[in-house]
C-alpha positions in Angstrom: 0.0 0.0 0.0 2.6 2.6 0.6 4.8 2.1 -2.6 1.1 2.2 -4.4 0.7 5.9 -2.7 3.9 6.9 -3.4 3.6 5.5 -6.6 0.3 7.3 -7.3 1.9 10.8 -5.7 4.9 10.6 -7.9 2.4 9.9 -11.1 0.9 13.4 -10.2 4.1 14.9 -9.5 7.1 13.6 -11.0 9.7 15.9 -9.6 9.7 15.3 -5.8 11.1 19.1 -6.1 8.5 20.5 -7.6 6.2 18.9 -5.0 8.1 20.4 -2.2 7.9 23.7 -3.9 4.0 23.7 -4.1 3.9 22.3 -1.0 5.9 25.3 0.5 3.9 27.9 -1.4 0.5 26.6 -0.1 1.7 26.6 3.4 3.4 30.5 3.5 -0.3 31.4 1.2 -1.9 29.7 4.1 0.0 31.4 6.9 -0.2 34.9 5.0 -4.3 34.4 4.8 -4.4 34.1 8.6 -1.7 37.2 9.5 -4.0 39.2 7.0 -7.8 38.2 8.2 -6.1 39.2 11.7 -5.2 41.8 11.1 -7.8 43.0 9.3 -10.3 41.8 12.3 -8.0 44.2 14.6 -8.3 47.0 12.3 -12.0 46.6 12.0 -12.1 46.6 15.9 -10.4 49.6 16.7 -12.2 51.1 14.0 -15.3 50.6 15.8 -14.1 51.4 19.4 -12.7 54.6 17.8 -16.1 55.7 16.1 -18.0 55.3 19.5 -15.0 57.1 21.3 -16.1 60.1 18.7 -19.7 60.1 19.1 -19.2 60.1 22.7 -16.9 62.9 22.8 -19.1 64.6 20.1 -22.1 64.6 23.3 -20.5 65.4 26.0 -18.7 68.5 24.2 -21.4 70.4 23.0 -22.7 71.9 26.2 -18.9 72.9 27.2 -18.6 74.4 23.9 -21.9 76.3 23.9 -21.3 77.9 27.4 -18.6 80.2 26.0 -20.7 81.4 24.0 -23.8 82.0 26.2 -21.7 83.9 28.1 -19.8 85.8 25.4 -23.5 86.9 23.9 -24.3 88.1 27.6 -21.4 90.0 27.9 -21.7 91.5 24.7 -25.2 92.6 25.8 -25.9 96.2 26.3 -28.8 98.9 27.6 -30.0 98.7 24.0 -29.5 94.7 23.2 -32.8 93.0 23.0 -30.9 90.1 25.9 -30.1 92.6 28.7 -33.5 94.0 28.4 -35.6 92.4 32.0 -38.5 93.3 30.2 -38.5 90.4 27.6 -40.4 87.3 28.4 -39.0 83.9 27.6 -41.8 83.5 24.3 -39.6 87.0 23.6 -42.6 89.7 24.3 -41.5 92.8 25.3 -43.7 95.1 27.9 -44.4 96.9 25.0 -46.0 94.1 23.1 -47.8 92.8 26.1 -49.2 96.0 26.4 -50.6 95.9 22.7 -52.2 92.7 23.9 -53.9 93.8 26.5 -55.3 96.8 24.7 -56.5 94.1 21.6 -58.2 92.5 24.9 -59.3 95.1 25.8 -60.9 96.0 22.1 -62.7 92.8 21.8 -64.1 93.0 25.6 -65.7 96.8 25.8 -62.8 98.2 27.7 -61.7 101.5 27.9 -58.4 102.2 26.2 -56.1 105.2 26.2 -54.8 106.7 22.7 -52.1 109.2 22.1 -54.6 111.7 19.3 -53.8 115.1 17.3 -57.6 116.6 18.2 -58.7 119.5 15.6 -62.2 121.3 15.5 -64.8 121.9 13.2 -68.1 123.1 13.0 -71.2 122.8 10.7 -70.7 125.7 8.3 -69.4 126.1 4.8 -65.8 127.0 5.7 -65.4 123.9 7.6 -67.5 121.2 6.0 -67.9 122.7 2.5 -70.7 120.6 0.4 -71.2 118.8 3.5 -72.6 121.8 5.3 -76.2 119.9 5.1 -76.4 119.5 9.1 -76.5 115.6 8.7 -73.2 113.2 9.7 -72.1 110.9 7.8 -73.6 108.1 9.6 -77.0 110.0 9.0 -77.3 111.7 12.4 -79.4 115.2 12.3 -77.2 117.9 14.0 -79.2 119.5 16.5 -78.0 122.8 18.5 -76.0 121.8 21.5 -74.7 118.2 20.0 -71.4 117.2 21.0 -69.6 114.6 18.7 -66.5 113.8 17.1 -64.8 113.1 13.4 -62.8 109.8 13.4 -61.1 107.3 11.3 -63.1 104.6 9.8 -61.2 102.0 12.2 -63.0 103.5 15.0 -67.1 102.4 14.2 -70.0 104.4 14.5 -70.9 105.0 17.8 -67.6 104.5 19.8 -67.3 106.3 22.7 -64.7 108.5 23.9 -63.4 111.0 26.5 -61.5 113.7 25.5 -59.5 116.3 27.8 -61.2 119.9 27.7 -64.1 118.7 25.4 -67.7 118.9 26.8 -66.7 118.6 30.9 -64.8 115.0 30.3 -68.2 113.5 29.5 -68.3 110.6 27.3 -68.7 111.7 23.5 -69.7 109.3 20.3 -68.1 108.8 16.8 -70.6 110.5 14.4 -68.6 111.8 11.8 -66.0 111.0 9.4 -63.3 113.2 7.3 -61.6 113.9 4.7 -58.2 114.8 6.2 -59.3 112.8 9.3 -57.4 109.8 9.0 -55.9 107.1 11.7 -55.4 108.8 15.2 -56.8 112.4 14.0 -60.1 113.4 15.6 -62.5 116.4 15.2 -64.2 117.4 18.2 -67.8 119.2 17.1 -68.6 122.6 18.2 -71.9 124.6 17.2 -70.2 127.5 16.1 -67.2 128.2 14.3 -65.2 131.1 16.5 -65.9 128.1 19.4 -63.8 125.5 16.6 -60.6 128.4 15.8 -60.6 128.6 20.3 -60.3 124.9 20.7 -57.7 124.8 17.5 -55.4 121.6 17.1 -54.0 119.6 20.5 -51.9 116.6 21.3 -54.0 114.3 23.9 -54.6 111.4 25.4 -58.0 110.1 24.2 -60.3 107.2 26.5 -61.8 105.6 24.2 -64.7 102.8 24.3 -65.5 101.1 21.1 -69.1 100.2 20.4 
């Protein structure tokens, strides 16, 4: 049996050499296949371990890098920077703005509100109202003698109310009128007679005001 095998080798390889050769190259091919998959398997490793070292780092850095810069912004903030300003609320409303709330509130619920107004005077003759000089508004009310009334913007309806400083005692007066140069927060207060409208002349108030 073992001359047949060595028989049968030597039929496949007839130079003992050349087997040795082959031999030798299959076993370093062999050896080099398992230095390379292990290394490879070590690279792919510390490959991983270094990617989650990064990612980690990457978290816990962010806050420490954003402080800085909090605090840079603060220190950079002045008396006229929107972030010194104790007046802004963390949805970023100023006093101002909550003020302009309240008054929309205040609108929509029957409220009296205060308006800054340039007040100017008229009364129901030709000079002042020209063809309108019919004694009739122009939401149809009949001027009687004595009426008190004023001349307002088309955002204010008929029939608001308002107080106005020096006109008729402080009492409450209505929005009967409308203009032609009587536009946003103008008013003209109503006087019967027209040497009572040149007295009263043009004024800077602030205007109560109740809308219907």
């Amino acid at each position: 049996m073992r001359k047949w095998r060595v028989k049968g080798f030597c039929s496949i390889f007839p130079n003992p050499n050349l087997a040795l050769t082959v031999i030798f190259l299959g076993t370093i091919v062999c050896v080099l296949s398992y230095i390379v998959g292990t290394s490879y398997a070590n690279t792919n490793s510390r490959m991983t371990l270094l990617s989650t070292t990064v990612i980690k780092t990457g978290t816990v850095s962010q806050p420490t890098s954003s402080e800085p810069v909090m605090k840079a912004e603060l220190k950079d903030a002045g008396p006229n920077n929107p972030a010194h300003d104790p007046l802004i609320t963390s949805e970023g409303m100023t006093k101002r703005d909550i003020k302009r709330l309240g008054n929309s509130e205040d609108e929509d619920s029957g409220e009296w509100q205060t308006i800054q107004m340039r007040v100017s005077s008229y009364c129901p003759c030709r000079k002042c109202c020209g063809r309108y000089s019919d004694g009739v508004t122009a939401c149809g009310h009949k001027i009687r003698p004595g009426d008190s009334f004023v001349a307002a913007d088309k955002k204010y309806p008929f029939g608001t109310e308002m107080i106005i400083t020096g006109y008729k005692g402080g009492q409450p007066v209505k929005v009967l009128d409308r203009g032609g140069v009587i536009r946003d927060n103008r008013l003209d207060v109503f006087f019967d007679s027209h040497k009572e409208a040149l007295e009263w002349g043009v004024r800077n108030l602030d205007v109560k005001l109740r809308r219907k």
